[in-house]
Backbone bond lengths (Angstrom), bond angles and torsions (degrees), N, CA, C in turn:
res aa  C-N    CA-C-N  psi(-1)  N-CA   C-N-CA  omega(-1)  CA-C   N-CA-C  phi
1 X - - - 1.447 - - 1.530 108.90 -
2 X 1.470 108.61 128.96 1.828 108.72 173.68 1.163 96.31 -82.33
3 X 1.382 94.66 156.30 1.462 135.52 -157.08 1.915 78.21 -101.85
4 X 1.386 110.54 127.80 1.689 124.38 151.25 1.358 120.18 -103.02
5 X 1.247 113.07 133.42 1.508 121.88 -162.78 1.582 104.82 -121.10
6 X 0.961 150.35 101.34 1.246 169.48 172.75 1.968 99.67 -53.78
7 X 1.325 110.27 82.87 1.258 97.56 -178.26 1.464 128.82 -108.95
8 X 1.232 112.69 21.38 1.506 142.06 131.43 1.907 110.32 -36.24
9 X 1.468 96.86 -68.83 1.559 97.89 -163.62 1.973 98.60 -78.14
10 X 1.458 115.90 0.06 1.644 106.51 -178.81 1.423 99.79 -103.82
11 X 1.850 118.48 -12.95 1.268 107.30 175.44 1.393 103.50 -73.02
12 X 1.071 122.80 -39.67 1.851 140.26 -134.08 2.516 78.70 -95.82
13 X 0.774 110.06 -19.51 0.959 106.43 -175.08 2.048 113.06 -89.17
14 X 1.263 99.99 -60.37 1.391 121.48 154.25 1.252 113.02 -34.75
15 X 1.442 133.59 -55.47 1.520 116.58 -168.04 1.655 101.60 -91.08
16 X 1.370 114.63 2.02 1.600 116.31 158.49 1.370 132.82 -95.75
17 X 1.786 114.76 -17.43 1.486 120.96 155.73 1.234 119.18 -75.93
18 X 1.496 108.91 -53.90 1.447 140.19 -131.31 1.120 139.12 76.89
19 X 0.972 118.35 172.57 1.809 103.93 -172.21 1.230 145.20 -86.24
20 X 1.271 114.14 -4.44 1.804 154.65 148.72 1.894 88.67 -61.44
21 X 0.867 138.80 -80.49 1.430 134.08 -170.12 1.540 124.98 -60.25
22 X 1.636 102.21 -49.89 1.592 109.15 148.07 1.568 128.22 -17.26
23 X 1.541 97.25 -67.84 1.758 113.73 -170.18 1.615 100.72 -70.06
24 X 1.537 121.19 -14.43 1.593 112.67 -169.83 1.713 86.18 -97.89
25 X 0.899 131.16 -51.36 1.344 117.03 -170.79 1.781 120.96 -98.72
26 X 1.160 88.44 29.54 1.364 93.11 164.10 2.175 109.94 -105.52
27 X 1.979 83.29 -25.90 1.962 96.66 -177.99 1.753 93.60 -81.32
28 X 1.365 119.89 -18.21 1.757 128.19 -177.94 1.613 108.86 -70.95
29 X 1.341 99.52 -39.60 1.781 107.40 170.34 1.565 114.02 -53.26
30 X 1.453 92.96 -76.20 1.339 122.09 -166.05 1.695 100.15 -40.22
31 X 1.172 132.66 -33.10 1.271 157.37 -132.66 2.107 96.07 -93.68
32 X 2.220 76.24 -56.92 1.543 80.22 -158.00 1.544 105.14 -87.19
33 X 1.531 117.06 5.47 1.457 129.18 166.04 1.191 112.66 -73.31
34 X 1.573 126.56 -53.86 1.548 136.10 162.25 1.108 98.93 -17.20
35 X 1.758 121.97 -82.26 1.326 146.04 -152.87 1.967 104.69 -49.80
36 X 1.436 91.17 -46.93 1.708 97.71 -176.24 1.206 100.11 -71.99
37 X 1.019 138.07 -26.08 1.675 136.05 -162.21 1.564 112.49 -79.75
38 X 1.890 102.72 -39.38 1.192 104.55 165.79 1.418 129.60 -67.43
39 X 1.271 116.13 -37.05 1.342 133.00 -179.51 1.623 100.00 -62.41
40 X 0.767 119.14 -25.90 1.968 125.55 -164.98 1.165 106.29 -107.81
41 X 1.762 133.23 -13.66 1.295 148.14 150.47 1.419 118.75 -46.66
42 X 1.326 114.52 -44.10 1.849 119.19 -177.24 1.282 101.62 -78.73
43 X 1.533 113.27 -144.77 1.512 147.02 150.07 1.075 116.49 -34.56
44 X 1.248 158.23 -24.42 1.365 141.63 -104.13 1.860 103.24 -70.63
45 X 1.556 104.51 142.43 1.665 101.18 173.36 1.858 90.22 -60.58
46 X 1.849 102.67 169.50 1.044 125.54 154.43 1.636 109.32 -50.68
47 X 1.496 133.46 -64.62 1.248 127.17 164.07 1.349 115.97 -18.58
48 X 1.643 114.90 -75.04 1.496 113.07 -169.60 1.148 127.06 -56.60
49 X 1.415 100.24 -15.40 2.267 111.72 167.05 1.293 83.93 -64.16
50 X 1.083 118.51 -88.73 1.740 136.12 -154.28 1.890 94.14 -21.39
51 X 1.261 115.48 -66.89 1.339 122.15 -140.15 1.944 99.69 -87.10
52 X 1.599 110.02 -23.16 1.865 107.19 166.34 1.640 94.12 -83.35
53 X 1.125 134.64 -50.65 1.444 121.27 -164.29 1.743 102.84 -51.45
54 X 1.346 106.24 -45.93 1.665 110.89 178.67 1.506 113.57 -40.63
55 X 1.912 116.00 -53.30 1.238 113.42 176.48 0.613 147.35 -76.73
56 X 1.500 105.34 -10.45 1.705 145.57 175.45 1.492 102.96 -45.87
57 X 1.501 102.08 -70.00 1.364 125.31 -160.20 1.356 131.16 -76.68
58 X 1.341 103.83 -1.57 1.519 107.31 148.45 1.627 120.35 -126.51
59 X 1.012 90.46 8.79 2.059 89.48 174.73 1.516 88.56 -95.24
60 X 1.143 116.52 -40.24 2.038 113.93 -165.00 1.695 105.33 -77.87
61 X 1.836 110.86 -26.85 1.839 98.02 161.73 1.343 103.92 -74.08
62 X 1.061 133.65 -40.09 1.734 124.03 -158.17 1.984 106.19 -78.70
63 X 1.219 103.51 4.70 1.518 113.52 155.76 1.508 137.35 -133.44
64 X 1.195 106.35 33.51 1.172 129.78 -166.74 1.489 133.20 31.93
65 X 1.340 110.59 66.15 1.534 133.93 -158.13 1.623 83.94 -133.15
66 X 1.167 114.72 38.61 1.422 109.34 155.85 1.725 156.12 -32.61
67 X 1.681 93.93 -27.52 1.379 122.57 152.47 1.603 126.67 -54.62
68 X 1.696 85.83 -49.26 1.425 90.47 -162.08 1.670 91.31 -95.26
69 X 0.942 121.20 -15.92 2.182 117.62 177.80 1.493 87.32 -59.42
70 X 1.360 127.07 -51.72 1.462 121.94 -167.70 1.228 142.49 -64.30
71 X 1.593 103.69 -35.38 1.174 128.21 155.82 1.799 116.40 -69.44
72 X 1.309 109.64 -58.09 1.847 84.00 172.44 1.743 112.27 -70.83
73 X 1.202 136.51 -26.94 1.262 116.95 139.57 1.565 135.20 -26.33
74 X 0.892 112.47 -45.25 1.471 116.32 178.20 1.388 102.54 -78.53
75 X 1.675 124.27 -49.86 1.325 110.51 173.02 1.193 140.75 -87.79
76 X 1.423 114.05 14.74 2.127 119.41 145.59 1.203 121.96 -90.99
77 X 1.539 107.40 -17.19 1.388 122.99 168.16 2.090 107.55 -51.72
78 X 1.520 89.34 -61.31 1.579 97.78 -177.57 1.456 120.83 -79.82
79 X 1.490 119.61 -23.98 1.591 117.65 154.06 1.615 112.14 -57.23
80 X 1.432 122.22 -23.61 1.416 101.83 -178.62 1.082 101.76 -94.33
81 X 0.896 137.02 -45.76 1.752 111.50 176.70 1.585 132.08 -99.35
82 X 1.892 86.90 43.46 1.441 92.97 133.80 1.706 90.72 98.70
83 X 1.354 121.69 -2.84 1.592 117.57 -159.07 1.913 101.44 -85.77
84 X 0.948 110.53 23.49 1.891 120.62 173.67 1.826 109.27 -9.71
85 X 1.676 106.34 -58.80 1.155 109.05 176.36 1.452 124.80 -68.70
86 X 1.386 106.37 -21.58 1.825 122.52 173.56 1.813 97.44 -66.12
87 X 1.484 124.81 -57.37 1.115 129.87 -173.99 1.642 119.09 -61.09
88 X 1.366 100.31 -35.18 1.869 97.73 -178.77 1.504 102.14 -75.98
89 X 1.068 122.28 -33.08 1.714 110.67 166.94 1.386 121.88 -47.93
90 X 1.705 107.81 -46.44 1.487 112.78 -154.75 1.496 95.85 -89.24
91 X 1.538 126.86 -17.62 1.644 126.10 -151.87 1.589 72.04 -72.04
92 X 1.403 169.01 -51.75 1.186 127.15 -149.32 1.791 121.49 -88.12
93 X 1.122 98.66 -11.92 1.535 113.05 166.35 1.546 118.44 -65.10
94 X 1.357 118.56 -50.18 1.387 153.45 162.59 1.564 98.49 -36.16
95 X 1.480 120.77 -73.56 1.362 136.08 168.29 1.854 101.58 -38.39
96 X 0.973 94.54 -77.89 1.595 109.97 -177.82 1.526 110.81 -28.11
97 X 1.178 112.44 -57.37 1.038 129.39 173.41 1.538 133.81 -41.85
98 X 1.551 92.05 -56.60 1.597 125.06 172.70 1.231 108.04 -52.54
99 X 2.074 126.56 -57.30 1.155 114.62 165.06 1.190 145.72 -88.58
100 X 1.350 102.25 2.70 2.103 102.01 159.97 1.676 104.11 -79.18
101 X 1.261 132.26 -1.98 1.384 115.10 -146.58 1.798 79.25 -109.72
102 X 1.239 107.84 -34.20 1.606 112.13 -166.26 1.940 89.26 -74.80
103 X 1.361 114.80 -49.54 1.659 101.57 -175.03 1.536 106.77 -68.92
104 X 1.050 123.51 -26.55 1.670 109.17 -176.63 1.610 105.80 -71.54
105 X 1.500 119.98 -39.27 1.698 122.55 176.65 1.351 105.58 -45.15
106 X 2.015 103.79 -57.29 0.946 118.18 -144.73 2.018 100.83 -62.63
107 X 1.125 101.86 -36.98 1.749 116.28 -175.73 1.828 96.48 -66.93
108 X 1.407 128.43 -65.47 1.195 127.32 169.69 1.393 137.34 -36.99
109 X 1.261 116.84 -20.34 1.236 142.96 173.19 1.332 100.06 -65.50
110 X 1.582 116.03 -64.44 1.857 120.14 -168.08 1.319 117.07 -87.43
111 X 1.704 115.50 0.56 1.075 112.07 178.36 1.532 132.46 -78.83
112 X 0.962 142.93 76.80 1.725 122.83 -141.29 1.627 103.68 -79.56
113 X 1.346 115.81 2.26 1.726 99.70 -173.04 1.657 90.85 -90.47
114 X 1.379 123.83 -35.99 1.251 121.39 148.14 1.241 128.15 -3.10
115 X 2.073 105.18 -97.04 1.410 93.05 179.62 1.134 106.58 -83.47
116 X 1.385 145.12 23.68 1.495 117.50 165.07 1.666 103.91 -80.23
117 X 1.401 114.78 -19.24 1.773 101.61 168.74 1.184 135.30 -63.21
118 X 1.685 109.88 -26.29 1.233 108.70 154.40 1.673 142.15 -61.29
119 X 0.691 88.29 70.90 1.662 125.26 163.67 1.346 146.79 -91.27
């Protein structure tokens, strides 16, 4: 699955860091997606969905990973009321998700013709 990048919200972001800060927290994302991906790789309790999908879903809109804000949206949405069997289907999509979204940051980050388009 490609990774969609919302590059509206990385321009609109960029001309509010700059672009020296941009490229660090775009490799800071990518980083803390790794981290969730692993955690969502094992066992995870039903809780620990609930509580990465939560952080997911607004660190992944505020970088325009819009796909993936929606999807862990959708899946704390369905851990809270209770949909467990809805979630063990989707946790590998979720996963899936987690690591194309961290390699596409992670590549965007070092690319500079990249962010120099953001503009």
């Amino acid at each position: 699955m490609a990774t969609t990048v919302n590059t509206d919200t990385l321009r609109r972001l960029k001309s509010e860091v700059g672009e020296d800060t941009v490229t660090a927290l775009l490799t800071v994302f990518s980083d803390e997606l790794s981290q969730y991906h692993s955690q969502l790789s094992g066992s995870p309790s039903i809780e620990q969905v609930r509580e990465i999908s939560h952080a997911i879903k607004s660190s992944a809109a505020s970088f325009g990973a819009d796909d993936l804000a929606e999807m862990a949206r959708e899946c704390e949405s369905r851990v809270k009321q209770g949909q467990q069997e809805w979630m063990t289907h989707h946790l590998d999509e979720l996963t899936e998700m987690l690591r194309g979204t961290a390699s596409t940051y992670r590549e965007m980050a070092v690319e500079q013709s990249f962010i120099n388009s953001l503009t």
